[in-house]
C-alpha positions as CSV (number, residue, x, y, z in Angstrom):
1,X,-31.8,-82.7,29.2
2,X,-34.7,-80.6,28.7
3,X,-34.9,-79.6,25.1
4,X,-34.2,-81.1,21.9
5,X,-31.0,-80.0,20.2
6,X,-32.2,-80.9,16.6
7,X,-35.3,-78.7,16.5
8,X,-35.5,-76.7,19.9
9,X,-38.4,-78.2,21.5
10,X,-39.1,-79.8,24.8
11,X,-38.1,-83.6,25.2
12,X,-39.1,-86.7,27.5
13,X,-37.8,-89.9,29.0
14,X,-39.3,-92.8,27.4
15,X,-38.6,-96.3,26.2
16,X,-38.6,-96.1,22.4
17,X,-39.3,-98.7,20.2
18,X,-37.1,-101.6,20.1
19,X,-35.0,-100.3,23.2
20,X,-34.6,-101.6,26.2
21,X,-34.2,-98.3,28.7
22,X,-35.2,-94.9,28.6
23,X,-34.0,-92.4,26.9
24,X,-34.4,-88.7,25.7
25,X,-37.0,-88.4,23.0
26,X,-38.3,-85.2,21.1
27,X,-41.8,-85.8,20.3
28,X,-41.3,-83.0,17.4
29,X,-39.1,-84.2,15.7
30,X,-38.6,-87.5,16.6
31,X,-35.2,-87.5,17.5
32,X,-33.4,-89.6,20.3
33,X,-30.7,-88.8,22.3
34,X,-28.4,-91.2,23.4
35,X,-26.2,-90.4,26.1
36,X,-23.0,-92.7,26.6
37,X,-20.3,-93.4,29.0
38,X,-17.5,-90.9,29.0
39,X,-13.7,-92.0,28.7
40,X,-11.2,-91.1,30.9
41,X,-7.5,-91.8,29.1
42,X,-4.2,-91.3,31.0
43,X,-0.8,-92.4,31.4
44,X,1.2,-94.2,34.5
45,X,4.1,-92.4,33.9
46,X,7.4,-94.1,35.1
47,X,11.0,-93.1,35.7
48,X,12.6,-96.0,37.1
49,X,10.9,-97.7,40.7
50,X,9.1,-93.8,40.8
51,X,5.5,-92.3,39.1
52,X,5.0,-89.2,37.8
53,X,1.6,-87.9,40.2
54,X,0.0,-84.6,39.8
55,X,-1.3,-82.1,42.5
56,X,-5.0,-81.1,41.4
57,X,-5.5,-77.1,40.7
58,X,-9.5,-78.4,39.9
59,X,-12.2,-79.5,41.1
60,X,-13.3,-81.9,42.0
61,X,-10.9,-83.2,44.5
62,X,-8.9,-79.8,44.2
63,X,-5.7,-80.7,46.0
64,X,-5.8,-84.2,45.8
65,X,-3.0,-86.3,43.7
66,X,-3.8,-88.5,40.7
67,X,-2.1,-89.6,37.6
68,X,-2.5,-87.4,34.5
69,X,-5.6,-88.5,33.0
70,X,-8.3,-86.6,31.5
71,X,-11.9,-87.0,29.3
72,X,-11.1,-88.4,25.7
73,X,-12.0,-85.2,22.9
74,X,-13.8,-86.3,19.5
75,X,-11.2,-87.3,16.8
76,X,-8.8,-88.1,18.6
77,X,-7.8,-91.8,19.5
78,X,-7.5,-92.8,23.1
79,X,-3.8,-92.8,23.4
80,X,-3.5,-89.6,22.0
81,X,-5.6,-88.1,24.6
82,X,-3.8,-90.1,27.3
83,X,-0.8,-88.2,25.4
84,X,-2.0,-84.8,25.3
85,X,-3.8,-85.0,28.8
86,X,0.1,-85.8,30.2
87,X,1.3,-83.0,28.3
88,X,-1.7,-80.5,29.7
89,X,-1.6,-81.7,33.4
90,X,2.9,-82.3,33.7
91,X,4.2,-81.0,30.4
92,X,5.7,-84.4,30.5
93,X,6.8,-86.7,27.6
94,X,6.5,-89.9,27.4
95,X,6.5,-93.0,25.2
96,X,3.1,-95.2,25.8
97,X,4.4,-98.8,26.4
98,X,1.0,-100.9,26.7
99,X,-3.0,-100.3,27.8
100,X,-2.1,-101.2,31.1
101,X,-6.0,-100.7,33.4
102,X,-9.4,-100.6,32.0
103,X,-12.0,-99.8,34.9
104,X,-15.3,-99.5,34.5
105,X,-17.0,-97.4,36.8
106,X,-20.8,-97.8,36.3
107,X,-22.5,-95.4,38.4
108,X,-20.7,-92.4,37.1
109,X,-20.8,-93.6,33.4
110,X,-17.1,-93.6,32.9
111,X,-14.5,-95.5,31.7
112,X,-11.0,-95.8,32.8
113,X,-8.2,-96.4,30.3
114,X,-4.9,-96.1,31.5
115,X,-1.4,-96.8,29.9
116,X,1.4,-97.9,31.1
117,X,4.3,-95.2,29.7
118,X,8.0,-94.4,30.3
119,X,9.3,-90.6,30.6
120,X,11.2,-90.0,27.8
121,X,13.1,-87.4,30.3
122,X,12.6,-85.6,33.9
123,X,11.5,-81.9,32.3
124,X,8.0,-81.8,33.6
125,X,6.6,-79.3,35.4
126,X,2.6,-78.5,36.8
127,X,0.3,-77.8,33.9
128,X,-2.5,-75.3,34.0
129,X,-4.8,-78.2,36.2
130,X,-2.1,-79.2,38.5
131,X,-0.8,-77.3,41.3
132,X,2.4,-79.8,41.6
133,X,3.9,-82.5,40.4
134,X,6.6,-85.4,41.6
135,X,8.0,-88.5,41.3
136,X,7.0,-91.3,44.0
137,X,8.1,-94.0,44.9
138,X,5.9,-96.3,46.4
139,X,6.6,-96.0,50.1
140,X,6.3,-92.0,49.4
141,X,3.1,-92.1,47.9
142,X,0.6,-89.9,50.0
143,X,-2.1,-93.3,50.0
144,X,-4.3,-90.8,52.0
145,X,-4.6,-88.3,49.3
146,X,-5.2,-89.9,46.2
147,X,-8.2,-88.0,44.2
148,X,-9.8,-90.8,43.0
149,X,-10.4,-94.8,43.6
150,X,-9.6,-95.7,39.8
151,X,-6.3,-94.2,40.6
152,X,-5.6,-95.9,43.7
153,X,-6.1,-99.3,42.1
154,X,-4.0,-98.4,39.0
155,X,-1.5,-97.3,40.9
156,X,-2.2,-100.6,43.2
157,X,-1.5,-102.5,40.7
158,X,1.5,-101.3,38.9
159,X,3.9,-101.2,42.3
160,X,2.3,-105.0,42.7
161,X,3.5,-105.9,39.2
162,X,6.3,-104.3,39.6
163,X,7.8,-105.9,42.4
164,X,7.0,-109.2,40.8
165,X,9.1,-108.0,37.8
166,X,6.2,-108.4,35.3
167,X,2.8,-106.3,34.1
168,X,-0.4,-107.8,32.9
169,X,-3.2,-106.2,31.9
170,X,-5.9,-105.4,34.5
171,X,-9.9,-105.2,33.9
172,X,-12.4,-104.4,36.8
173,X,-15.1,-102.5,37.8
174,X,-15.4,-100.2,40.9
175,X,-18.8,-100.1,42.0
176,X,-20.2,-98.0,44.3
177,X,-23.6,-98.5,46.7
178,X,-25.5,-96.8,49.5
179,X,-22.7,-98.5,51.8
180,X,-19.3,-98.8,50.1
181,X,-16.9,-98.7,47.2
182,X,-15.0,-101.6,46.2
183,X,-13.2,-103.6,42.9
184,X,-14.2,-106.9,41.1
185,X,-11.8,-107.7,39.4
186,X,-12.2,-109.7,36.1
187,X,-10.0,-111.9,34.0
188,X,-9.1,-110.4,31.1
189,X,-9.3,-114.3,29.2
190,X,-12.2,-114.9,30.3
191,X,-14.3,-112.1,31.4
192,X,-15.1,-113.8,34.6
193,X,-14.8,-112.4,38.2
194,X,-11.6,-113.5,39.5
């Protein structure tokens, strides 16, 4: 950020008063700008043992498959944009069954919320962001081409669950250094590393 979008004029990264990082501050005005993590909503769409993946039209990861999932809009709640975002990305319909994942995913400042959802038929088709989409089961999941890690893991953990016949909730954080990418995964009871 380079200017203030109260009054127009320049801003700078400072520690205000009573805070405990920087932020961007207009000296003009006065006025600091927060800047908080986006959220991602989406939907684990499932017909039967099978998902409901989509073939990226966009970047990033452009040809790469994922679960319909998108950034949350203002006014709207989170499962309604894990709603629309199926709609936009499979013109699929489905009925949300649980919050099934929530991944934190610190070093891009998003977070992942992710339901779990029945098709209420099998009349989707590729929205305007996806250049395919098809049911998988499991075993016919490209592993190799999933867009993203949060994906990956959701989808992870819902063939996990359901071959042991039951869903719980999952909470973790994929973090990512200089070297790697990997999970921690937390207990949802008691917010400790499991």
């Amino acid at each position: 950020m380079k200017f203030c979008s109260q009054c127009g004029e320049p801003v700078i990264s400072k520690v205000p008063d009573d805070d405990n990082r920087p932020r961007f501050v207009c000296e003009s005005c006065h006025t600091i700008h927060y800047e908080n993590p986006k959220i991602v909503a989406g939907c684990i769409p499932a017909w039967e043992d099978k998902v409901l993946l989509c073939r990226r039209a966009i970047e990033p990861r452009r040809g790469l498959w994922t679960l319909p999932a998108g950034f949350m809009e203002n006014d709207e709640t989170v499962q309604e944009a894990a709603l629309r975002e199926t709609q936009e990305e499979a013109n699929a319909h489905v009925q949300l069954l649980e919050l099934y994942t929530l991944l934190n995913l610190p070093h891009v400042s998003q977070v992942y919320m992710m339901f779990r959802s029945q098709l209420k038929d099998l009349d989707f088709s590729p929205g305007n962001e996806s250049l395919e989409t098809r049911l998988f089961s499991r075993e016919e999941i490209p592993w190799n081409e999933i867009a993203f890690k949060t994906i990956e893991q959701t989808l992870t953990f819902y063939f996990d669950d359901l071959e042991k016949g039951h869903f719980r909730f999952h909470l973790g954080d994929i973090i990512r250094n200089s070297e790697a990418t990997f999970f921690i995964r937390h207990s949802p009871q008691t917010g400790e590393n499991e």
